[in-house]
N, C-alpha and C positions, 0 to 999 in steps of 0.2 A: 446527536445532542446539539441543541444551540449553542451559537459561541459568547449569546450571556451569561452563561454556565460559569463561562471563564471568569466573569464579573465576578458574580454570585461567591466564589472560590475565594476568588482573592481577598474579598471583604469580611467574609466569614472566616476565614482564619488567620488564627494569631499568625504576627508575625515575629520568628524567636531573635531578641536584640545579643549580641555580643555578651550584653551587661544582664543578661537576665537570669534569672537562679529557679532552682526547680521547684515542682510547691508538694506540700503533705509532709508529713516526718511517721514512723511507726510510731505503732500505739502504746502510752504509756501502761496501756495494762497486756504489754505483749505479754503469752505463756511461754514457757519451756515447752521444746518437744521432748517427751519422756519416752514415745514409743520404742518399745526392742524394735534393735535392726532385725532384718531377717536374714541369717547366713545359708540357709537348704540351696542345697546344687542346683541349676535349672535341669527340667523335666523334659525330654525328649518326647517331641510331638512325629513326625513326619520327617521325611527325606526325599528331593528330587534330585537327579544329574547335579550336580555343583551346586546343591540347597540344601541345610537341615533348617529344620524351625527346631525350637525349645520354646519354654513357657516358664516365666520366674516368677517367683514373689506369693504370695496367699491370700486368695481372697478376693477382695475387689482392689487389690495392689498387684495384682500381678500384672506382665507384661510379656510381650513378643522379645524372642531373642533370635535373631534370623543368621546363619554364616554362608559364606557363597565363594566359592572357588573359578577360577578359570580366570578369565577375560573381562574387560567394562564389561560387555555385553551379554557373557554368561552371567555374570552378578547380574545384571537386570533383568534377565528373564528367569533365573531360580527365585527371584523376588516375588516376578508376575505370577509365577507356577505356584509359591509356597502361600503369598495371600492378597491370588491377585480379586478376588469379590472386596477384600478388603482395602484395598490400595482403591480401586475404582471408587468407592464408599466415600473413601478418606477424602481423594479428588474432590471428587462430584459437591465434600459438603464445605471445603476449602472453597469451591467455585462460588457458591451459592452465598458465602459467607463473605468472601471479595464483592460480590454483589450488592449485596446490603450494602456494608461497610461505603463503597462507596453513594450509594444514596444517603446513608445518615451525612455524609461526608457534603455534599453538595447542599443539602439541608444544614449544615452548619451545627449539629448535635454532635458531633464526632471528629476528630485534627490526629488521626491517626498515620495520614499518607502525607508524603512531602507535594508542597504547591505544586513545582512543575509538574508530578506527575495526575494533578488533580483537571492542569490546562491539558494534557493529555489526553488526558478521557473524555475533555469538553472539545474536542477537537476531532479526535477519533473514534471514540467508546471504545470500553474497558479491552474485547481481545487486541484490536489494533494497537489500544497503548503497551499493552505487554507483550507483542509481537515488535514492534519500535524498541523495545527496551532491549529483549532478544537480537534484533539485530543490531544493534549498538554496542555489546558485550560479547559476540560469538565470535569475532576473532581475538579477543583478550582470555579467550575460556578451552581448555583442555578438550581435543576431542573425544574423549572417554568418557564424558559428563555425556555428551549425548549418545555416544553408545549406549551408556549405560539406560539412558531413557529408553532407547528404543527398544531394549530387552526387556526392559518393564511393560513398555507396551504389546509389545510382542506374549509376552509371560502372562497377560495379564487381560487383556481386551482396552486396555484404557488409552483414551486419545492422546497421543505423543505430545502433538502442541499445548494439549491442556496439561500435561504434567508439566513441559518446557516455562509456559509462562507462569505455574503456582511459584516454582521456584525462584522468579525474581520480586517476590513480594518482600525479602529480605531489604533488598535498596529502596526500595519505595515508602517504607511504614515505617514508626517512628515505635521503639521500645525502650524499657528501662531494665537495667541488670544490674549484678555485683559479681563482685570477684575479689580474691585478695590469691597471694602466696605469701606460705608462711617456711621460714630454714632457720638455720645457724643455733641465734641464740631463744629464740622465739617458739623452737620445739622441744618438748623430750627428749626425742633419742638422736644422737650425733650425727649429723648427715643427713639426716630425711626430710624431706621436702614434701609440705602439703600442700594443695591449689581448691581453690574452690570457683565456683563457676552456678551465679543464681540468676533462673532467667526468669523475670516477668515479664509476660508478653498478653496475648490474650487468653484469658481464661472463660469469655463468653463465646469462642471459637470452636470447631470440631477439633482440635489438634490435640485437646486433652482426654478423645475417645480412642486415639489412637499411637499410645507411647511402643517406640519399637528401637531395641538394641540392634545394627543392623552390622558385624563382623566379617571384615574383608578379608580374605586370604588370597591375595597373589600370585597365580601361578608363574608370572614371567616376571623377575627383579624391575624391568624397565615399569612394569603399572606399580611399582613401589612396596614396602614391605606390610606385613598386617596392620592393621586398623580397625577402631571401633567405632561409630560415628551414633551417639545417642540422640536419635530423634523421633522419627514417627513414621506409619507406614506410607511407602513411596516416595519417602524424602531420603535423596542421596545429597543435596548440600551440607555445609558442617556447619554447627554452629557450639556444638558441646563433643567431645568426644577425650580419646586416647590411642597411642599408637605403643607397638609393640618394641616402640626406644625407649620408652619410661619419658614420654609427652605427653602433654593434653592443651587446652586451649578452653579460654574463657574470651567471652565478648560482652560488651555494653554500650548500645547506642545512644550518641550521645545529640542529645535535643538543645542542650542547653551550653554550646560552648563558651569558648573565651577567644579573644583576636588570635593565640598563637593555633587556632584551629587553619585558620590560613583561610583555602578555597575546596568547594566539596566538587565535584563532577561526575556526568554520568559515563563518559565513556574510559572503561576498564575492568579490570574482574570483579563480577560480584565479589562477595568478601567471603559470602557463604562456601565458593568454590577455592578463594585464596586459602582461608581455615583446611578445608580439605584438603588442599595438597600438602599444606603442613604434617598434615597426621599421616598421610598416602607416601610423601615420598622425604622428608626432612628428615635425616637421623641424629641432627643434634642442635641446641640452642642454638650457635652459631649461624645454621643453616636455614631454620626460622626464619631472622636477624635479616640474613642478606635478603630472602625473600619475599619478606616483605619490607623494606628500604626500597628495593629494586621493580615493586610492583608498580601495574599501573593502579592507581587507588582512587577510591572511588566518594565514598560520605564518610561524614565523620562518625569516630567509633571510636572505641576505648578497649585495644586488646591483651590477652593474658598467654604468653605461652612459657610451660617450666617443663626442665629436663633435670631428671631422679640424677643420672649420669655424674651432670657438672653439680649439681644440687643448687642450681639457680633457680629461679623463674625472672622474666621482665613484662613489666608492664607496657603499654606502646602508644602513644597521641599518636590517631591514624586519621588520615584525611588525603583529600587528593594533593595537598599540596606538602605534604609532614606526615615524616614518620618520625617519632622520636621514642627514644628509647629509655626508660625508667627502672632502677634499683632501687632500695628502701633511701639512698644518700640524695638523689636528686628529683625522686618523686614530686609530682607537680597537682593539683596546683598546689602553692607552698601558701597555706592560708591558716588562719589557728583554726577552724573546723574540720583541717584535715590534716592531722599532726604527722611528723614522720616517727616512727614504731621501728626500733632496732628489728632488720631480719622481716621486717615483713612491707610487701607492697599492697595497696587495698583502692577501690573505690566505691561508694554504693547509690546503685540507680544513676547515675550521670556523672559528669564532672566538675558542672558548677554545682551541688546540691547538700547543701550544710547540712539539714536536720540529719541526713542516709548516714553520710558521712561520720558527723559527729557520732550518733551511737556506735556505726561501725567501728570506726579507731575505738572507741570505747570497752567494750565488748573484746576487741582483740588484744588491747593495753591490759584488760582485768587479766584473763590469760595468759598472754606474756611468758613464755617459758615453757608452757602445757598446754601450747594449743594444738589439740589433737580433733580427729574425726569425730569423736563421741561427744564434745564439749561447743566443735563448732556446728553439728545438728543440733545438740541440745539448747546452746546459749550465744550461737552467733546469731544463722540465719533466723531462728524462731524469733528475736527480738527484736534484730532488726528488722523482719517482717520481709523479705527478700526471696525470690523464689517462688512468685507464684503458680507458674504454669511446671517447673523444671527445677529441682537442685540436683547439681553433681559436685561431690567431694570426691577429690581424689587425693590416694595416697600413693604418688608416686613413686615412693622407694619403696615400697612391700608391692606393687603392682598394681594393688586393690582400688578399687572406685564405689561409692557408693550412691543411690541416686534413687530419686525420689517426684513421682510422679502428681500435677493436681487429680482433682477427684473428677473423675468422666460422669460424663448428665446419667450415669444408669448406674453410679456408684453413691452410695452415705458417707457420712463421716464428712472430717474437716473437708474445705474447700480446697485450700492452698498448698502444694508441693511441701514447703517448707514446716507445715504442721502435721503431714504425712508418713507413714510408717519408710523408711529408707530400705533398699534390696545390696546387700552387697556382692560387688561381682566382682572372682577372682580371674582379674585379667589373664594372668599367666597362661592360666586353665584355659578359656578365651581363644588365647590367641594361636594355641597347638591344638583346638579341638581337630579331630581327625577325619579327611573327607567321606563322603559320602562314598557308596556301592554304586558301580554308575549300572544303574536300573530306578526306572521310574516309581515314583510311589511305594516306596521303602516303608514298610511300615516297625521296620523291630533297628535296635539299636546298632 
């Protein structure tokens, strides 16, 4: 690529000021989602060495529920084994999709990737800049992340590098989320702790053809205790999930900060991989906390982790330079579009972003006392319009999560996650399902 490119880059995209606020608000004629959840057990597909698949949900809402025993490495090749035409697929159309993406990008139609790494590609094209990025994070990154790739590839036929670089498109690309935790006095039932976790990202992408529950079971304490990492096929980064402490985690990247954002950086753990070892190996809030304080950290983000346990959840201003840590008393930013709500912490789509915000706190102030799973599919995310590619509620003191996929290009009905029928999964059940027969190609229960 020429190194006018670099030009061309810089001019054509915004550049986001300190003092700058996000733009759009939901729509005042948002609906309710009325759909029934759906409670039916997932349906047992197939079995390989350390793999089962299941199948959830009805319809064209169902979804992959994959569990995998042993090692990094047996996890990624009962992946490869259980669906790996479909993993290659998922690849192949993530590849094709970064593609475009960055030609709309250099064309100036699209501000979806951060500058530097737009000079990157005008420097090196696209594999080189994500082989740079790779090597720039592989000693701040677990070597289990790539065991586990190479068992995927191994599992599967699919090129190792090509899996290795989809996975850092997390630091490069620029999204909007929400999240809130709600306790104390702000729920029903005494003690219990709800989270929620809405991810808009892209919804003109492959990633909504392939929604996949992918359940870790441990065989050695040191790769950490079960986990659940909701994402899509052939993605082991976190960016939504649950772990078998009664944790979970929510994220929201944040486009549009404020000065105490500090400085962002590329060299350190992606965040995808930090999220993961929270759910992998952290057995309580605390442990979180230090872990990431203590990270090396990388762009600014706005993260969620709650523990059923202590019945806290904290919110977190994550950057390379600040980690700070947030309760409902010192939540930030402290602005009248973002009021503090007894019991509950919240942000929606960004951190500078009134219109999200205001309905958010809205929506969660009318409830106030009764906000439960039913009421914040029904009357949180639906209105505030949140959640388009991804929503997961969880109800971390019953164990339960529920979650809700957009609509994949060979599916009807609404578009968006959040206006979508919900699948509830009973963690518990989850996280003791019982290993496989070690013989190939199992086909009975």
């Amino acid at each position: 690529m020429a190194p006018l490119w670099i030009l061309t880059v810089l001019l054509v995209l915004p550049q986001t000021s300190l003092a700058a606020y996000c733009h759009g608000s939901p729509s005042k004629n948002a609906k309710q989602n009325l759909n029934p959840i759906y409670t039916d057990a997932p349906r047992f597909v197939r079995s390989v060495v350390n793999g089962k698949l299941y199948t959830v949900g009805t319809g064209e809402d169902a979804f992959d529920i994959v569990h995998v025993w042993g090692k990094p490495y047996d996890w990624g090749k009962a992946q490869g084994q259980l669906l790996g035409e479909k993993a290659v697929k998922m690849m192949d159309a993530v590849w094709e999709y970064l593609e475009d993406q960055v030609i709309e990008a250099i064309n100036g139609t699209v501000h979806i990737f951060k500058p530097w790494f737009l000079k990157d590609i005008a420097d090196f094209g696209l594999e080189r800049a994500l082989d740079l990025e790779l090597s720039i994070t592989k000693k701040y990154s677990g070597s289990y992340f790539y065991e586990e790739a190479q068992g995927i590839s191994d599992g599967s036929g699919l090129d190792v590098q090509k899996l290795l670089r989809i996975h850092m498109i997390g630091e490069l690309t620029k999204g909007s989320c929400s999240m809130f935790g709600a306790w104390g006095s702000s729920v029903p039932d005494k003690g219990s702790l709800l989270q929620l976790r809405a991810l808009d990202w892209s919804v003109d992408g492959p990633f909504k053809d392939y929604p996949q529950v992918t359940v870790y079971h441990p065989s050695d304490p040191k790769d950490g205790h079960p986990f659940a990492n909701f994402g899509w096929t052939g993605w082991f980064g976190s960016i939504t999930g649950m772990s078998s402490q009664k944790m979970a985690i929510s994220e929201i990247g944040v486009s549009f900060p404020d000065s105490t954002f500090g400085t962002e950086s590329r060299f350190g753990t992606p965040f995808t991989f930090l999220l993961r070892d929270v759910l992998q190996f952290d057995k309580t809030l605390d442990d979180a906390i230090n872990r990431i304080a203590n990270a090396r950290r990388t762009c600014d983000l706005i993260l969620g982790v709650g523990d059923a346990k202590l019945g806290q959840f904290r919110g977190i201003e994550y950057s390379a330079s600040v980690a700070d840590f947030f309760d409902d008393i010192n939540m930030r930013p402290a602005e009248d579009w973002h009021p503090k709500i007894p019991n509950v912490v919240y942000w929606g789509m960004d951190w500078n972003c009134p219109a999200f915000n205001e309905v958010l706190g809205k929506q969660l102030t009318k409830h106030h006392g009764n906000i439960t799973v039913e009421n914040t599919i029904r009357d949180v995310v639906s209105i505030v319009q949140t959640g388009n590619l991804q929503v997961a509620v969880y109800d971390l003191t019953k164990n339960v999560a529920y979650l809700s996929n957009a609509k994949a290009s060979y599916e009807s009905g609404p578009q968006y996650a959040y206006e979508r029928q919900y699948v509830r999964l009973n963690m518990t059940e989850l996280f003791t399902e019982i290993p496989p027969e070690h013989r190939e190609n199992n086909s009975n229960h």
